[in-house]
C-alpha positions as CSV (number, residue, x, y, z in Angstrom):
1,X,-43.4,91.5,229.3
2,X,-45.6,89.8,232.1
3,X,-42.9,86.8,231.8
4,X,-40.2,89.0,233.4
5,X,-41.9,89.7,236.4
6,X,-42.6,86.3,237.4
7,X,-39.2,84.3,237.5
8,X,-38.3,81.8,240.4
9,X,-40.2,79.8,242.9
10,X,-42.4,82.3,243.4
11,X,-43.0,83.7,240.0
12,X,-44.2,80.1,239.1
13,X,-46.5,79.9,241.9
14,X,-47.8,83.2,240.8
15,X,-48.0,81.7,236.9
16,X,-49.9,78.3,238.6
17,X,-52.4,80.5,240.7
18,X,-53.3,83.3,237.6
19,X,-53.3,79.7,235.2
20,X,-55.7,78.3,237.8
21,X,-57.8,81.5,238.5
22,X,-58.2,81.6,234.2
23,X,-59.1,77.7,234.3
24,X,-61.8,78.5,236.7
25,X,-63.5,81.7,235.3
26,X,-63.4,80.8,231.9
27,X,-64.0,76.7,231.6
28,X,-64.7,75.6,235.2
29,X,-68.3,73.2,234.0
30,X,-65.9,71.9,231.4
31,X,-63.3,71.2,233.5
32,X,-65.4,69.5,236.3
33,X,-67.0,67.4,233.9
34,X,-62.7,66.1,232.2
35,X,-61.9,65.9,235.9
36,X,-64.5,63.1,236.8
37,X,-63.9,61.1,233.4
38,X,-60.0,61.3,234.3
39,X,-60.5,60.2,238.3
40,X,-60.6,56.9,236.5
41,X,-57.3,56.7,234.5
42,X,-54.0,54.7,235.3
43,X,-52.1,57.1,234.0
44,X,-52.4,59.8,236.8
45,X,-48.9,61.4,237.5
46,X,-48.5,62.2,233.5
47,X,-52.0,63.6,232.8
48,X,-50.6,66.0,236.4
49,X,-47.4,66.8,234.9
50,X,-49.6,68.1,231.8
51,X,-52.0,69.8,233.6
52,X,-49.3,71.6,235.5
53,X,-47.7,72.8,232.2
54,X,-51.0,73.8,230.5
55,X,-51.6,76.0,233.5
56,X,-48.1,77.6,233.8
57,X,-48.9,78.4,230.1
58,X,-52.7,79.8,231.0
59,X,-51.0,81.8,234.1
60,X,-48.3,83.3,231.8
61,X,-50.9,83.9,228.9
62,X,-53.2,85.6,231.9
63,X,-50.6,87.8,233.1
64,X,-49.1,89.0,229.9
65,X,-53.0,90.2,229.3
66,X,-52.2,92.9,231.8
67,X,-49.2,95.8,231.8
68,X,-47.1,95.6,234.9
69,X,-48.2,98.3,237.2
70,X,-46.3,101.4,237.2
71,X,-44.0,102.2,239.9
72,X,-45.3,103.9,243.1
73,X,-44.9,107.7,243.2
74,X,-43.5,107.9,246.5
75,X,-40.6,105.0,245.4
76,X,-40.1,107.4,242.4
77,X,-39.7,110.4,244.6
78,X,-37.4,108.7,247.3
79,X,-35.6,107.1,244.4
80,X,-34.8,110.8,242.7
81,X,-33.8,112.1,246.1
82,X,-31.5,109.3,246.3
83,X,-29.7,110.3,243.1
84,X,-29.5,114.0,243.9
85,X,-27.8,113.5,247.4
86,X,-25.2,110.7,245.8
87,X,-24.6,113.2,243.4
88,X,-23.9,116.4,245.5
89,X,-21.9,113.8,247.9
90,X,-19.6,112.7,245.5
């Protein structure tokens, strides 16, 4: 559901930013206090690479919370008059 609207370069940016905007409302003491305690570490890149797929999973978890909007009246109506002049066209 929420999965299909974000594909590509900018669907993953979209899944980073919602994973990131979850990771701050809901843990963002906890996370301050892991974040000092892993400043520390040698293995840097690899605890990145991890965080970056936990919040890809957060961000797609976040967004399949909510039901892709509905489509805009007006793009329903110009997409029905569309249609109808194809159709008396052809």
């Amino acid at each position: 559901m929420g999965t299909g609207r974000a594909g590509g370069v900018g669907g993953r940016a979209v899944l980073l930013a919602a994973g990131i905007a979850e990771l701050a409302v809901g843990t963002i003491g906890t996370a301050l206090g892991e974040v000092r305690g892993l400043l520390g570490r040698s293995d840097l890149a690899e605890l990145a690479a991890d965080a970056e797929q936990e919040l890809l999973a957060r961000g797609r978890l976040a967004l399949d919370r909510y039901p892709a909007p509905p489509p805009a009246h007006l793009e329903v109506l110009a997409r029905r008059a569309m249609r109808r002049r194809s159709g008396d066209d052809g």
